[in-house]
PAZADO-144935 format. One line per field, with one value per residue (C-alpha): chain; x, y, z. Coordinates in steps of 0.02 Angstrom, whole numbers, plus 50000, padded with zeros to 5 digits. Example, Ala and Ser with C-alpha at 12.3 -4.5 7.8 and 13.67 -1.06 7.14 Angstrom:
<sites>
ch: [A,A]
xx: [50615,50684]
yy: [49775,49947]
zz: [50390,50357]
</sites>
This chain:
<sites>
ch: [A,A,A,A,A,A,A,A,A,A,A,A,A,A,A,A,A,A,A,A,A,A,A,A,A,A,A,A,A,A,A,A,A,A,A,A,A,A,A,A,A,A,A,A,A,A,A,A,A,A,A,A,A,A,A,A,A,A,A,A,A,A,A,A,A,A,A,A,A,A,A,A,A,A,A,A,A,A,A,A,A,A,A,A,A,A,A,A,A,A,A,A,A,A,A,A,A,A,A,A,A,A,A,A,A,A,A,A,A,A,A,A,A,A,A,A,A,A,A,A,A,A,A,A,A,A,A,A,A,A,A,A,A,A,A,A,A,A,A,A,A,A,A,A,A,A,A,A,A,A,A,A,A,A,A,A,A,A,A,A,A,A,A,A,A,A,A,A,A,A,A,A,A,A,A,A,A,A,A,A,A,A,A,A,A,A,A,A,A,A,A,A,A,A,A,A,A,A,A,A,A,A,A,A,A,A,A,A,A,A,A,A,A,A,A,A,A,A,A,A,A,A,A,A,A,A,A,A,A,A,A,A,A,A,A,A,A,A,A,A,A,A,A,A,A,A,A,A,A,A,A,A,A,A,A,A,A,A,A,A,A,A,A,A,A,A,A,A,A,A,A,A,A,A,A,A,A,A,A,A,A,A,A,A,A,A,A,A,A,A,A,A,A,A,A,A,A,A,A,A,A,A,A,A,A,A,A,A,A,A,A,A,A,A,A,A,A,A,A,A,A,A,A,A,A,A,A,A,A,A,A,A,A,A,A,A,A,A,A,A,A,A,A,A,A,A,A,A,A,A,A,A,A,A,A,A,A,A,A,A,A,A,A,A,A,A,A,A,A,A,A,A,A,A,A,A,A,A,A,A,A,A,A,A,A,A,A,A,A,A,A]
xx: [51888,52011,51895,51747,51799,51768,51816,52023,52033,51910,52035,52030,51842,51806,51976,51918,51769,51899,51875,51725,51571,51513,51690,51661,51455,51537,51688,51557,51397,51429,51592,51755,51696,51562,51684,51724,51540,51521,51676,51623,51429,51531,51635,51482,51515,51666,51617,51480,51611,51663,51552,51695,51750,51520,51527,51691,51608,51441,51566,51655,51497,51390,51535,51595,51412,51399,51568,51523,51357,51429,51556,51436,51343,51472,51529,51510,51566,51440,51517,51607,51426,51390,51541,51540,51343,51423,51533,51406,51283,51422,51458,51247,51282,51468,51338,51192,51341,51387,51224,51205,51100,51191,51050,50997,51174,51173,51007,51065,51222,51073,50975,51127,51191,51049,50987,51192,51235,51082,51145,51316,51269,51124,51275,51369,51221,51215,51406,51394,51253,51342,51496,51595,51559,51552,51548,51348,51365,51396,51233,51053,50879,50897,50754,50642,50788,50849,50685,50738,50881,50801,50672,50782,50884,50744,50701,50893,50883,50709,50794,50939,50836,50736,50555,50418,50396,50557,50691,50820,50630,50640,50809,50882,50752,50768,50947,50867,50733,50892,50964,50812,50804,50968,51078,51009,51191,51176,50980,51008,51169,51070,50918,51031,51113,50945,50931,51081,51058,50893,50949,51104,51020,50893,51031,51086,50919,50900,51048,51090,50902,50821,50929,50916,51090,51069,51202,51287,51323,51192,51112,51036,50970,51075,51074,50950,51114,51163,50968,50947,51048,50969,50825,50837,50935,50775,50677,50785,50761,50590,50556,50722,50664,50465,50560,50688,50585,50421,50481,50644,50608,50798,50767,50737,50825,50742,50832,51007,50988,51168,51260,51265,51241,51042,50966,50811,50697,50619,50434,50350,50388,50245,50193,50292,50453,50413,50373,50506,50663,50532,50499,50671,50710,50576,50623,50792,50709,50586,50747,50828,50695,50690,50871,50903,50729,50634,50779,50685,50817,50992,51150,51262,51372,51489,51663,51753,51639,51602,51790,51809,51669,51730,51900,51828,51878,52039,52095,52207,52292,52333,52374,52514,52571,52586,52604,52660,52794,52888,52903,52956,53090,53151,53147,53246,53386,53403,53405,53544,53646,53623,53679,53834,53876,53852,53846,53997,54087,54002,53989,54020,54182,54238,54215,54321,54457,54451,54459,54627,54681,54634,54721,54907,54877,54843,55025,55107,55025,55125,55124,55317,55425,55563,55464,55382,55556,55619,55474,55510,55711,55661,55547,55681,55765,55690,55622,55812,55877,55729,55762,55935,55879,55772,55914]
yy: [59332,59197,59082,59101,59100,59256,59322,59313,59203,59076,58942,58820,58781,58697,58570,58546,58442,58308,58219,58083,58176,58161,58274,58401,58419,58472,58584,58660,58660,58712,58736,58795,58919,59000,59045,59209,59264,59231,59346,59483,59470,59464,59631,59711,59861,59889,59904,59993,60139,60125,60128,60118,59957,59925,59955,59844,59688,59722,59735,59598,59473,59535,59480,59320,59270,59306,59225,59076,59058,59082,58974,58828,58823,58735,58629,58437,58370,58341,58392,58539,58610,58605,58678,58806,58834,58858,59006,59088,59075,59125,59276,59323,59304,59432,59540,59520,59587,59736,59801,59794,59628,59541,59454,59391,59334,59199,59137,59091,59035,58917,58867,58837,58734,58609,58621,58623,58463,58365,58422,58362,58191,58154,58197,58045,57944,57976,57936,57761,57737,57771,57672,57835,57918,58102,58195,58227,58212,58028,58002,58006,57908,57842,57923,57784,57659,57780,57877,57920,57999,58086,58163,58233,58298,58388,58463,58524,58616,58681,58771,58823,58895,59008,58909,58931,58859,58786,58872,58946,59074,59123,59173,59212,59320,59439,59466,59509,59627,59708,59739,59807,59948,59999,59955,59941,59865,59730,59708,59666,59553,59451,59423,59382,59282,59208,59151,59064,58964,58905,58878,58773,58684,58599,58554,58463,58360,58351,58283,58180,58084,58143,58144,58016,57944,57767,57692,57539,57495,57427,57565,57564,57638,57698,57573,57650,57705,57833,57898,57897,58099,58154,58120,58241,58357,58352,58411,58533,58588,58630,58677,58783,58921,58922,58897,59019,59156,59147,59025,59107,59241,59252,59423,59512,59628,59528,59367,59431,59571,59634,59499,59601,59790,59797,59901,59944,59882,59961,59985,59835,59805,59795,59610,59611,59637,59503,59394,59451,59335,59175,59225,59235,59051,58996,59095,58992,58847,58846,58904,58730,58638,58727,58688,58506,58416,58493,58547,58708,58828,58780,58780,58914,58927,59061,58939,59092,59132,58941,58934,59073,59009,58815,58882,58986,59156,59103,59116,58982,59009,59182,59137,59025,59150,59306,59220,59014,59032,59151,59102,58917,59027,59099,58939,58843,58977,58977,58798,58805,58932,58832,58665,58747,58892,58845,58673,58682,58793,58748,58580,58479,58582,58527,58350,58351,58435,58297,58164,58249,58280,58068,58022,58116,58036,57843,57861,57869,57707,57595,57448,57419,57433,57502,57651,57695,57672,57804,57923,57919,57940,58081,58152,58150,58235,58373,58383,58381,58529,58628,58606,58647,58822,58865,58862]
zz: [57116,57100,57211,57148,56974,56899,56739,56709,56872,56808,56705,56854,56887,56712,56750,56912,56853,56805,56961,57003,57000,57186,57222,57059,57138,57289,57237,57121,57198,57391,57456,57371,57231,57351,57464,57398,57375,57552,57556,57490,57547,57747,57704,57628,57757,57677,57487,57541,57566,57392,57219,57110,57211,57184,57004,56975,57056,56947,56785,56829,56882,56744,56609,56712,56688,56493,56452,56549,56455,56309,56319,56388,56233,56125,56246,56229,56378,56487,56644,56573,56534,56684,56766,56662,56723,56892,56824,56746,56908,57015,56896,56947,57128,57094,57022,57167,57285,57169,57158,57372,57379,57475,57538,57380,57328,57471,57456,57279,57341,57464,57292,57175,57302,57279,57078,57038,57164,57067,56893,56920,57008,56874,56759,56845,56825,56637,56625,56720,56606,56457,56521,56542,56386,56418,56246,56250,56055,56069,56180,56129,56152,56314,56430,56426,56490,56629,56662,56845,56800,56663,56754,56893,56780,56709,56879,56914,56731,56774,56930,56854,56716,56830,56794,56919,57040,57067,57186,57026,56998,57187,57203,57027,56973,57128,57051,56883,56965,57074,56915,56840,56991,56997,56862,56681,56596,56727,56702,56490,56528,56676,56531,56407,56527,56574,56404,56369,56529,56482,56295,56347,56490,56369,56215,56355,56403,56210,56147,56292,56303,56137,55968,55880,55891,55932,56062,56033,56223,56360,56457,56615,56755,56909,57062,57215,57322,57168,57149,57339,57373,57184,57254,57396,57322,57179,57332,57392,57201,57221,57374,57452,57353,57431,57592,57598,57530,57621,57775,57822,57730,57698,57589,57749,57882,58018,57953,57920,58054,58074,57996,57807,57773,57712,57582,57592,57448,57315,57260,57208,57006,56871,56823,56658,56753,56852,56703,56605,56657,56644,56459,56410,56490,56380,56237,56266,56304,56130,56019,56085,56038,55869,55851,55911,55924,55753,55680,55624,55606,55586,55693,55705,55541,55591,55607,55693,55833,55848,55858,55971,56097,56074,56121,56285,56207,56188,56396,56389,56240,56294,56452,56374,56270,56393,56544,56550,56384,56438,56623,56531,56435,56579,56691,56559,56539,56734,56728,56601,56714,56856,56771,56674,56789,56970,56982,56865,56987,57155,57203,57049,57039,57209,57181,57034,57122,57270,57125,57061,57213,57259,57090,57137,57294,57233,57139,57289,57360,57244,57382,57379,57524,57438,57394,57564,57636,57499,57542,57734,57702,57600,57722,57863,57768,57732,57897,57961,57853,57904,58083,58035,57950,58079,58207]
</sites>
């Protein structure tokens, strides 16, 4: 859970985008966070022994992915969108393993790897354009001077989003219709899910090239060298999903043979099943539209849940409160014993009794002959009576 982000454990991945964006594209996109989905997908015989272990991951995937979604919708920095796109899609693939398609969960771990490296380094793009201005709200109007950018960008939301025929409809929508057959809480939270991906994808494309805002600074296009990899990756995009579905036919027993416990799949759904996750990304895609480009219907006016979303349910603040404070009370009042108590007693205390002791010592070194003369008559003496006593 912890590394792959899920819900509770998840804190980390949105501050992990602070880095340049080449290193948060691949922290986010194919390495780190997968990890534990590859995880679980490799000990699949093992929660196939348990269903409560089956229905916890489902829970727990199916509300990573609706916080996430939630939470990316009010977001304004550019990169944090997207990070938080990566929680939410990793939440679907949690879920994809909970409901025994395993399968399915790495061949969108294969997709996201591609459409979520693009987003992230088309991201960059925008941000050396802007001069490293990340708050999308301070960006607008500037497709026509970086139309490269713009359009791959467009293709990495298009396969998040789940559009045909790009490789986010191949692989993301075989976790929907998973749902569908076997689980119908997961089934509504992966469509609403569905929507808020699509809906948050596109305030993105809209405010960042469409609103109106007019920016003060020189923009420009990306040199080749930074288009070069979004350019591949905008092929890998399209096509992984064609290829890994119908070429590798990654879905299948034949593919995977023992490497992953295999369920076998159900019937064939109706057409409207099939259709349905594509309407609701366009459902989310129109209602952005409506919102930022026509301004049709208005934002959200609801100042607690915008609060409550802005501030990511509130995670970190409770996190400081139950967790961080009181571990800082506790640290400081150990630091407090340590300084006054121990150190006090322990080794500070021995060094002040070797100054004393040094001190009564430099009075005897006066430096006068008289007195070491004294001290050795006086020393004799002594030493003579006790030879004296002792026979």
């Amino acid at each position: 859970m912890g590394k792959s982000a899920q819900l509770g454990l998840h804190v980390w991945l949105p501050d992990a985008m602070e880095g340049p964006t080449p290193v948060s594209a691949l922290i986010h996109a194919a390495t780190m966070v997968t990890a534990g989905i590859f995880l679980v997908a490799k000990c699949s015989p093992l929660f196939e022994l348990s269903n409560v272990a089956q229905e916890l991951i489902v829970i727990i995937g199916a509300l990573t992915a609706f916080f996430a979604a939630t939470v990316a919708i009010t977001q304004n920095d550019i990169k944090k969108i997207i990070a938080y796109s990566t929680c939410s899609q990793l939440g679907y693939m949690f879920m994809a393993c909970g409901l025994s398609a395993y399968n399915v969960a790495i061949f969108h771990l294969m997709t996201h790897a591609f459409f979520k490296a693009l987003l992230f380094l088309g991201a960059g793009n925008v941000i050396h354009a802007m001069h490293h201005e990340q708050n999308i709200q301070k960006m607008g109007n500037c497709w026509k001077k970086i139309p490269c950018t713009y359009a791959l960008m467009w293709i990495g939301s298009l396969a998040l989003s789940g559009i045909f025929p790009f490789a986010g409809f191949y692989s993301k929508d075989l976790i929907i219709e998973h749902a569908y057959s076997t689980d119908s809480f997961a089934f509504v939270i992966s469509l609403v899910v569905a929507f808020f991906t699509a809906f948050y994808s596109w305030r993105l494309l809209l405010l960042v090239f469409h609103s109106q805002k007019q920016s003060k600074i020189n923009i420009h296009e990306a040199p080749k060298i930074m288009l070069i990899p979004l350019l591949i990756l905008a092929f890998g995009s399209v096509f992984s999903g064609i290829w890994g579905a119908n070429i590798l036919n990654i879905t299948s027993n034949a593919f995977w043979k023992s490497s992953l416990v295999m369920i076998d799949e159900h019937g064939v759904h109706n057409f409207f099943i099939k259709l349905l996750p594509t309407l609701t990304s366009l459902s989310g895609i129109a209602l952005a539209y409506l919102i930022y480009q026509y301004q049709v219907i208005r934002q959200i006016k609801s100042k607690f849940l915008l609060k409550f979303l802005q501030n990511k349910w509130y995670f970190d603040e409770v996190y400081e409160f139950v967790i961080i404070a009181p571990i800082r009370f506790i640290s400081r009042l150990l630091w407090k014993f340590d300084v006054k108590a121990i150190d006090s007693f322990g080794p500070n205390g021995v060094v002040r009794l070797v100054n004393e002791c040094s001190k009564s010592s430099i009075k005897l070194q006066t430096g006068y002959i008289f007195d070491y003369a004294f001290i050795m008559f006086v020393t004799l003496i002594i030493g003579a009576l006790y030879i004296i006593g002792i026979k």
